[in-house]
C-alpha positions as CSV (number, residue, x, y, z in Angstrom):
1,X,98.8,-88.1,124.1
2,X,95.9,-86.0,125.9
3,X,95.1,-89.3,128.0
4,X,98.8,-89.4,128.8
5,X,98.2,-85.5,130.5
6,X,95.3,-86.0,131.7
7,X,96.6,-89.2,133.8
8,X,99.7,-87.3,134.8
9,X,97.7,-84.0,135.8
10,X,95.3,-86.6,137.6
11,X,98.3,-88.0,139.3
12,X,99.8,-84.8,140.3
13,X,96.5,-83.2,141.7
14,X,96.1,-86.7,144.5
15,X,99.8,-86.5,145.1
16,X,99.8,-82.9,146.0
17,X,96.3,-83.6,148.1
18,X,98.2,-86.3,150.1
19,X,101.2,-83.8,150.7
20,X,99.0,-81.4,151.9
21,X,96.7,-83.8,154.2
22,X,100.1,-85.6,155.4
23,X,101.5,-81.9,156.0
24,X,98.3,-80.7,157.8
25,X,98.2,-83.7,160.4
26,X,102.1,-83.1,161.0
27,X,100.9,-79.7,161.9
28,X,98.0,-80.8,163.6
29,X,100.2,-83.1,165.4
30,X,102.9,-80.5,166.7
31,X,100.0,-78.0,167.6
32,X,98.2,-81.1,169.5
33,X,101.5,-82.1,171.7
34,X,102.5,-78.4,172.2
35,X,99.6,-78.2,173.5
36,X,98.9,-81.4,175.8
37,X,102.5,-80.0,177.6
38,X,101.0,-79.2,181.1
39,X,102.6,-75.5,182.1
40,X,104.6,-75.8,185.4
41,X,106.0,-73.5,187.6
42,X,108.6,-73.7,190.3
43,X,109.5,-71.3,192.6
44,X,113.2,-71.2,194.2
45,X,116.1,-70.1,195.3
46,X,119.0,-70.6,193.0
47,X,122.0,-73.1,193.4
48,X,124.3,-75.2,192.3
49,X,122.7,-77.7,194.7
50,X,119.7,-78.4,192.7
51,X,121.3,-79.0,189.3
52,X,119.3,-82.3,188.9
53,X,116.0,-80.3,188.8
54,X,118.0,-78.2,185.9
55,X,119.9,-80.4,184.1
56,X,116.2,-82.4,184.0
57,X,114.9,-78.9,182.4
58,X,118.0,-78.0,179.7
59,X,118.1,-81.9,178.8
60,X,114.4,-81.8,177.8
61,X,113.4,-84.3,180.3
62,X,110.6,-82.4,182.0
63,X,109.4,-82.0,177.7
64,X,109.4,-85.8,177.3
65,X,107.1,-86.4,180.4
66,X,104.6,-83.7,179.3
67,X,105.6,-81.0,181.1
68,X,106.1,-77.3,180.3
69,X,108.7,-75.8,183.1
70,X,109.6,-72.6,184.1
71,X,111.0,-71.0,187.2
72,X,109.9,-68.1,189.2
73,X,113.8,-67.5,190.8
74,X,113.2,-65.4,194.4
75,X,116.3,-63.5,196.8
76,X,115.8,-66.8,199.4
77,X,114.3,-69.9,200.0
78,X,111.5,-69.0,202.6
79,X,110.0,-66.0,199.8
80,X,109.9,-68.7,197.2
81,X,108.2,-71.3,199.9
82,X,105.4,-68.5,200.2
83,X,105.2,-68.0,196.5
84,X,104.3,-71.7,196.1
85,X,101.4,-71.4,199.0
86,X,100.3,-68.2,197.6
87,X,99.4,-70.3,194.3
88,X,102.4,-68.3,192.3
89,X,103.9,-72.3,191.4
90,X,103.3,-76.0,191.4
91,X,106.6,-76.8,192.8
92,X,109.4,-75.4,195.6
93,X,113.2,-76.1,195.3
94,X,114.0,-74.7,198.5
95,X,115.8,-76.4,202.1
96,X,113.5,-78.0,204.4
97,X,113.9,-75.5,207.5
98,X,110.8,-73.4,206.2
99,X,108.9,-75.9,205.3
100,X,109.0,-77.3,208.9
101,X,108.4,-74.4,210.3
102,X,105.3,-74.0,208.2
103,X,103.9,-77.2,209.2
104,X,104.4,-76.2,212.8
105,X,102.0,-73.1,211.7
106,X,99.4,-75.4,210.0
107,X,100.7,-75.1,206.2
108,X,101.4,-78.6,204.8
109,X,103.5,-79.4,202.6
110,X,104.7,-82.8,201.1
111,X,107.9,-83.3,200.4
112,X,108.9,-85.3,196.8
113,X,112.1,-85.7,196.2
114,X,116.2,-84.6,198.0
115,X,118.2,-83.6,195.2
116,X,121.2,-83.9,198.2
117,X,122.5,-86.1,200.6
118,X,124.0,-84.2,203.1
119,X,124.2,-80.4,204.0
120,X,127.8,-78.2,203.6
121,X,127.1,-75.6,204.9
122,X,129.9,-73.7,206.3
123,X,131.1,-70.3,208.3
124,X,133.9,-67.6,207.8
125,X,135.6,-65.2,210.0
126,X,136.8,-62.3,209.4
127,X,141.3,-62.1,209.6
128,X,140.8,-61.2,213.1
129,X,138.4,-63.9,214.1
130,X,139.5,-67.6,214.7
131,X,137.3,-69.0,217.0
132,X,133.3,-68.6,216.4
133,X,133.2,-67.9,220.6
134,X,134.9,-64.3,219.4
135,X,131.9,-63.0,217.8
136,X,130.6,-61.6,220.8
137,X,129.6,-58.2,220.4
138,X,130.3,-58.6,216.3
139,X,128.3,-58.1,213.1
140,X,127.5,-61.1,211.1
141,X,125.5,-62.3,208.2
142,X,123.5,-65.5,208.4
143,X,120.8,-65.3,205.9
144,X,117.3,-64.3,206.3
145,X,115.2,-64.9,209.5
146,X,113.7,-68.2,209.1
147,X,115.7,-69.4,206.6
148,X,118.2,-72.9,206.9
149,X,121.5,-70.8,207.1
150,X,120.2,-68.3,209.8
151,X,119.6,-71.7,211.6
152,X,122.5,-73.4,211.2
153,X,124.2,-70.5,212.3
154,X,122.4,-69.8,215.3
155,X,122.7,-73.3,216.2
156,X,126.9,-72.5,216.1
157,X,126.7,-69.7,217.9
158,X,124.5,-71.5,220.9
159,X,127.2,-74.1,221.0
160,X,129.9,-72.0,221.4
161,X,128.6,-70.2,224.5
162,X,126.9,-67.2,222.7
163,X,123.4,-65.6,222.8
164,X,122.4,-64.9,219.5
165,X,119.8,-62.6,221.1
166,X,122.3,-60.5,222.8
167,X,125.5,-61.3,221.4
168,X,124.7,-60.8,217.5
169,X,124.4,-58.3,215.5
170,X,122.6,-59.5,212.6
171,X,123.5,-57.5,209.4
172,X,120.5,-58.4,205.9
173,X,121.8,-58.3,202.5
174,X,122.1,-60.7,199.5
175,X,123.9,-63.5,199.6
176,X,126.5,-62.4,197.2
177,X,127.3,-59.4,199.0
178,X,128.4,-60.7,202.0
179,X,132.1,-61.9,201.2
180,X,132.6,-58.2,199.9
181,X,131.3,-57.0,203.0
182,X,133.7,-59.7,205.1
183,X,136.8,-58.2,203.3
184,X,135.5,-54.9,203.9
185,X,134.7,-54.9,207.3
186,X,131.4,-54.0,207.4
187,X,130.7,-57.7,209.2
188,X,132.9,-59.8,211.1
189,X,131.7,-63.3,210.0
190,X,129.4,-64.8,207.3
191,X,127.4,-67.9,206.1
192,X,129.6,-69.7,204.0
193,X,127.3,-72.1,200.9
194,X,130.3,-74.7,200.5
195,X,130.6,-73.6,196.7
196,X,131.2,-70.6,197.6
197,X,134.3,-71.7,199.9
198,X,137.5,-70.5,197.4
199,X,136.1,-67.3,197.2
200,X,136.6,-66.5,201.2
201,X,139.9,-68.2,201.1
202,X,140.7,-66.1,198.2
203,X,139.9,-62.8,200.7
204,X,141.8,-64.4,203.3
205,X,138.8,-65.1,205.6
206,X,139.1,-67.7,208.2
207,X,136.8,-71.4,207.9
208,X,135.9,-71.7,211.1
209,X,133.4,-74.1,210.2
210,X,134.1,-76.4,207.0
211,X,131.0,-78.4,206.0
212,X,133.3,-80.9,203.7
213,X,134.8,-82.4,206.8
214,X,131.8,-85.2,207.5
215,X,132.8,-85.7,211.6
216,X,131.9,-81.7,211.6
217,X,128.3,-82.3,209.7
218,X,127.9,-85.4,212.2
219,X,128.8,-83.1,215.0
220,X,126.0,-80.2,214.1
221,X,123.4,-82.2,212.7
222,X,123.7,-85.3,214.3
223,X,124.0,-87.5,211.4
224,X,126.2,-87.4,207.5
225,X,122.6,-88.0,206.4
226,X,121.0,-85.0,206.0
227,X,118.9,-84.8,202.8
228,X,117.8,-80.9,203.2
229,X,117.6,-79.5,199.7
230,X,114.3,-80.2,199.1
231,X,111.6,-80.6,196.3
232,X,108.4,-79.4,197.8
233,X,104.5,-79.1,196.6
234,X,101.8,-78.3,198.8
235,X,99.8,-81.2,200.5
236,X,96.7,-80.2,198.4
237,X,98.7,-80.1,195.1
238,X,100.0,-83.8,195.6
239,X,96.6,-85.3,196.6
240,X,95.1,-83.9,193.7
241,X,98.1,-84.0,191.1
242,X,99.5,-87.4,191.5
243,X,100.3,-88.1,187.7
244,X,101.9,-84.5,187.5
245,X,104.0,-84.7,190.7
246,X,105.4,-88.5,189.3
247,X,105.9,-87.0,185.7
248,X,108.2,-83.8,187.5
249,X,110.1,-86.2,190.2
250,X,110.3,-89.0,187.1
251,X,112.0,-86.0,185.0
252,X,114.9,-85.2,188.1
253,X,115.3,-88.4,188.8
254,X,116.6,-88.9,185.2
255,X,118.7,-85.8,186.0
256,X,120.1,-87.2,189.2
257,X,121.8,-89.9,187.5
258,X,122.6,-87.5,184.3
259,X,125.0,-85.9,187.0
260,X,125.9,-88.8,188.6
261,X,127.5,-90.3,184.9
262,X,129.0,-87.0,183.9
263,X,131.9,-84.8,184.8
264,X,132.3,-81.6,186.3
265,X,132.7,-79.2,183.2
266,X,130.0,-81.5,181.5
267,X,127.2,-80.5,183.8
268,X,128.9,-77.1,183.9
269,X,128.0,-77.1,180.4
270,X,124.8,-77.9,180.5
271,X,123.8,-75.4,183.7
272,X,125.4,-72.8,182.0
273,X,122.2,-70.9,180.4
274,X,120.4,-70.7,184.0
275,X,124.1,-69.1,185.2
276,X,123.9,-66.5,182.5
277,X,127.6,-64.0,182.8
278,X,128.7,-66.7,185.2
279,X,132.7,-67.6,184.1
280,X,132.5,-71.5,182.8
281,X,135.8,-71.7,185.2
282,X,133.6,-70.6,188.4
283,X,130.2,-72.9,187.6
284,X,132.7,-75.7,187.2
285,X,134.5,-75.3,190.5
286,X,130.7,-74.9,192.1
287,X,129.9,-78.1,190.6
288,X,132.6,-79.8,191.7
289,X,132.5,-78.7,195.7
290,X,129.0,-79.8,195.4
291,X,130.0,-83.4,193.9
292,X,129.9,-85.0,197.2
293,X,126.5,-84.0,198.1
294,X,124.6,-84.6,194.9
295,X,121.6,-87.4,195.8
296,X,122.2,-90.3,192.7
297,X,118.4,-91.4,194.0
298,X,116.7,-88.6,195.1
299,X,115.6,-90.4,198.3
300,X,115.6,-88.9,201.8
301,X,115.8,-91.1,204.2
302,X,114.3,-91.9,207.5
303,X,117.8,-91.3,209.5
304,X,118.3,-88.8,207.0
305,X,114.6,-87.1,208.7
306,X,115.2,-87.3,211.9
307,X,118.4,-86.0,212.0
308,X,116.9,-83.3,210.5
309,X,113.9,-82.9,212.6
310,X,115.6,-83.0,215.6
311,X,118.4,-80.5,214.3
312,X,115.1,-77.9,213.9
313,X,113.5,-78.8,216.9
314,X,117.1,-77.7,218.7
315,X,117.2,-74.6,216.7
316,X,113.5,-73.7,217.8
317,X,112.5,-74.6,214.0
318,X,110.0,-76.6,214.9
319,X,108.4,-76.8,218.8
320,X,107.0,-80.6,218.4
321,X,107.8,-83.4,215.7
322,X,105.9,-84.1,213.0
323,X,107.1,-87.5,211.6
324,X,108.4,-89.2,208.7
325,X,105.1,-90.6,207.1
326,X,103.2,-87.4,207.8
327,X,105.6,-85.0,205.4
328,X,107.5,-87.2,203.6
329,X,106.3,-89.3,200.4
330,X,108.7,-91.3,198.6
331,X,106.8,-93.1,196.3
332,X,107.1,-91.2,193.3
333,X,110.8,-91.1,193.4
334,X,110.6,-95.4,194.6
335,X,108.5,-95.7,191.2
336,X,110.8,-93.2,189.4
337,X,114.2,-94.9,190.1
338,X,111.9,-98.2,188.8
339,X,111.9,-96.8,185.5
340,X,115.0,-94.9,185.0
């Protein structure tokens, strides 16, 4: 009887030793891959546009590749740029105008990944105004100085006679505000983000220009290819981060086609933490205007670039060109769509 016990109590004791040890590297484990994650942050401007970069971040995709993401969300796209350069983040979700004009100035950047393939960008007029060639002498909003909207719509307003120098008044404010401010008067046209489209109609504004029509983007920018919303690291960053940079563009890739094989309100769902107090109703009807732009590949291509270089060398974005090979660098997202 007291060998039976003593077996039993001998049996008990290594069982409870080998729940403890197989307990203890389990924990050991967890600690050790929470923390070989490699902390990442990007800096940008908020969108719809770049849901393939978010849906990679709620669907645990950046997690899977080793990464630890956050983002550093900035009031535009050319603040955020300078928070990347100024060592604030790893990555930029941003469109390209900036970056160009950067280059110009001796700041390189390398650009990874499009999560678009084509720009619909838009412009609304106040009740009164019909034509863009009746802004002379009128308050508009076109984004901040140096930023992709302010150059589109200088761009219109060259091409319809105007002097932007002369002719403009340029009102600053948030983007948001500026349908409020349409409807109240207080401007007499505004940048229009193509997601943003039913809430002038619902004021009663007037699209003068209407990025969904595709002969209108071929007329502005030259091309329906036009891969502007952009995933950007600095030149440095990608010479001397290559595994990191694949991991992150490997991660939205995945996204990309997440999108791509899902419906409106299903990728609705899944943006809605970033869009925190956002009606599901509204993030759906964003998703779906942007349908039609969202890149499946991430690619940008080379008619795609110069389409877009030549588009900022007309707007005074960029005074010479820079070339595909010296910006661009496709070969993460190549090897990504490889393995996805």
């Amino acid at each position: 009887m007291d060998i039976k016990i003593k077996r039993f109590s001998k049996l008990l004791l290594i069982t409870t030793i080998f729940a403890l040890f197989v307990t203890g590297c389990t924990n050991t484990k967890e600690n050790s891959e929470s923390e070989e994650l490699t902390k990442i942050t990007v800096s940008e401007f908020r969108g719809v546009k770049y849901a393939p970069v978010h849906v990679a971040y709620e669907n645990g995709y950046f997690k899977d590749e080793g990464l630890d993401v956050e983002f550093a969300v900035y009031g535009d796209g050319p603040v955020a740029f300078q928070g990347m350069h100024a060592g604030d983040s790893q990555f930029c979700l941003l469109s390209i105008d900036p970056v160009f004009r950067a280059f110009d100035e001796g700041l390189e950047s390398k650009l990874v990944a499009a999560v678009d393939t084509t720009r619909l960008y838009g412009f609304a007029g106040s009740k009164d105004i019909t034509d863009i060639s009746e802004l002379k002498g009128k308050s508009i909003f076109a984004g901040a100085p140096g930023s992709a909207p302010y150059s589109f719509v200088w761009s219109l307003l060259e091409n319809a006679g105007l002097n932007p120098k002369e002719d403009i008044t340029f009102v600053q404010m948030d983007y948001g505000a500026s349908i409020a401010a349409l409807d109240r008067g207080t401007i007499d046209g505004s940048y229009m983000d193509h997601y943003n489209k039913r809430n002038f109609e619902e004021i009663g504004a007037n699209i003068l220009v209407d990025g969904e029509n595709a002969e209108t983007r071929k007329e502005i920018f030259g091309s329906d290819k036009f891969e502007a919303s952009i995933i950007t690291a600095t030149k440095k960053f990608v010479d001397e981060n290559p595994e990191v940079v694949q991991k992150f563009v490997n991660a939205t890739v995945k996204g990309a086609k997440w999108v791509q094989d899902h419906s409106d309100k299903e990728v609705a769902e899944v943006l809605a933490p970033l869009y925190d107090g956002m009606p599901m109703e509204t993030l759906i009807e964003k998703v779906k205007l942007s349908r039609i732009a969202y890149s499946p590949d991430c690619l940008i291509s080379e008619e795609g670039y110069k389409a877009m270089e030549n588009f900022s060398l007309k707007t005074g974005v960029l005074k010479k060109k820079i070339g595909y090979e010296n910006i661009i660098d496709m070969s993460f997202v190549k090897k990504a769509n490889k393995s996805n």
